[in-house]
C-alpha positions in Angstrom: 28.2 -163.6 126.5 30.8 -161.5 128.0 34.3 -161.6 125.3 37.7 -159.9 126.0 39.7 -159.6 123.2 43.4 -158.8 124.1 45.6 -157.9 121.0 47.9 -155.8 119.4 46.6 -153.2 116.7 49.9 -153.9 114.9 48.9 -157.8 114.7 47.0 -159.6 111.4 45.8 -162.0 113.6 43.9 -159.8 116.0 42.6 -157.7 113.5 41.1 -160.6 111.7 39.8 -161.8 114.9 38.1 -158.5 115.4 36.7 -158.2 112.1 34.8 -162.0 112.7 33.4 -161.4 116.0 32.4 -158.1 114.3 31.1 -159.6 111.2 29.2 -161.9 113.4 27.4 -159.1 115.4 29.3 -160.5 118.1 30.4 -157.5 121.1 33.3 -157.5 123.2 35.6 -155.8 125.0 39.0 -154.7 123.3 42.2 -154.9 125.4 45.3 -153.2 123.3 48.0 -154.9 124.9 50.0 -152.2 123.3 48.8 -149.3 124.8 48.2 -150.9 128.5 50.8 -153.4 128.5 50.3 -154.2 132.0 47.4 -156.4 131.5 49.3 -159.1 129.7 49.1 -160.7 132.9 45.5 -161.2 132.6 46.4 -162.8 129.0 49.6 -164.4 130.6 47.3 -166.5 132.7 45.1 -167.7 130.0 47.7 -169.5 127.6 50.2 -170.8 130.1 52.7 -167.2 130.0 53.1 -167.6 126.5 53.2 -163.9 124.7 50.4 -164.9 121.9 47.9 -162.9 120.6 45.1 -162.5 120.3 44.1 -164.0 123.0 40.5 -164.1 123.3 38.3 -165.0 126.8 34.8 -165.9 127.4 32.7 -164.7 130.0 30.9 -168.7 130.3 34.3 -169.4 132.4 35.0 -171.7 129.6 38.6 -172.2 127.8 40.0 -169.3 126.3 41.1 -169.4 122.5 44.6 -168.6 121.4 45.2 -167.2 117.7 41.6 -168.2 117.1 40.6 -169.2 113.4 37.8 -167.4 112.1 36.0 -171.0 112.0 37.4 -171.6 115.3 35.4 -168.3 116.7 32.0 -169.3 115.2 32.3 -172.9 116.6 32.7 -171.8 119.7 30.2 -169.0 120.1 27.3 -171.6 118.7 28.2 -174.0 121.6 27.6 -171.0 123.7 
């Protein structure tokens, strides 16, 4: 399944999101919202123009996840 990850490097919550999928042999593509700040559009539109990260997107079409748990991530890649 196709996963876009957009984040800050600064951020606890991305980095722990990015150690799970790695953990999980999960791949995906990494967005740094810091250093191309002009796709936060793209993130924009995926938790109602709320600034939150991470922010992470599924290629299945299906609901993104917003400051994902690490439980929260493994539930919903099994359901994939």
């Amino acid at each position: 399944m196709d996963i876009t990850v957009y984040g800050k490097t600064t951020c606890a919550d991305t980095i722990a999101t990015r150690e799970t999928l790695e953990q999980l042999g999960q791949s995906y593509t990494w967005v740094d919202l810091e250093a191309e700040p002009a796709r936060w559009d793209e993130a924009l539109a995926a938790n109602g123009g709320v600034q939150r990260v991470p922010t992470v997107m599924f290629g299945d079409g299906g609901a993104a996840l917003v400051e994902p748990t690490a439980a929260e991530l493994r539930e919903r890649l099994a359901a994939s």
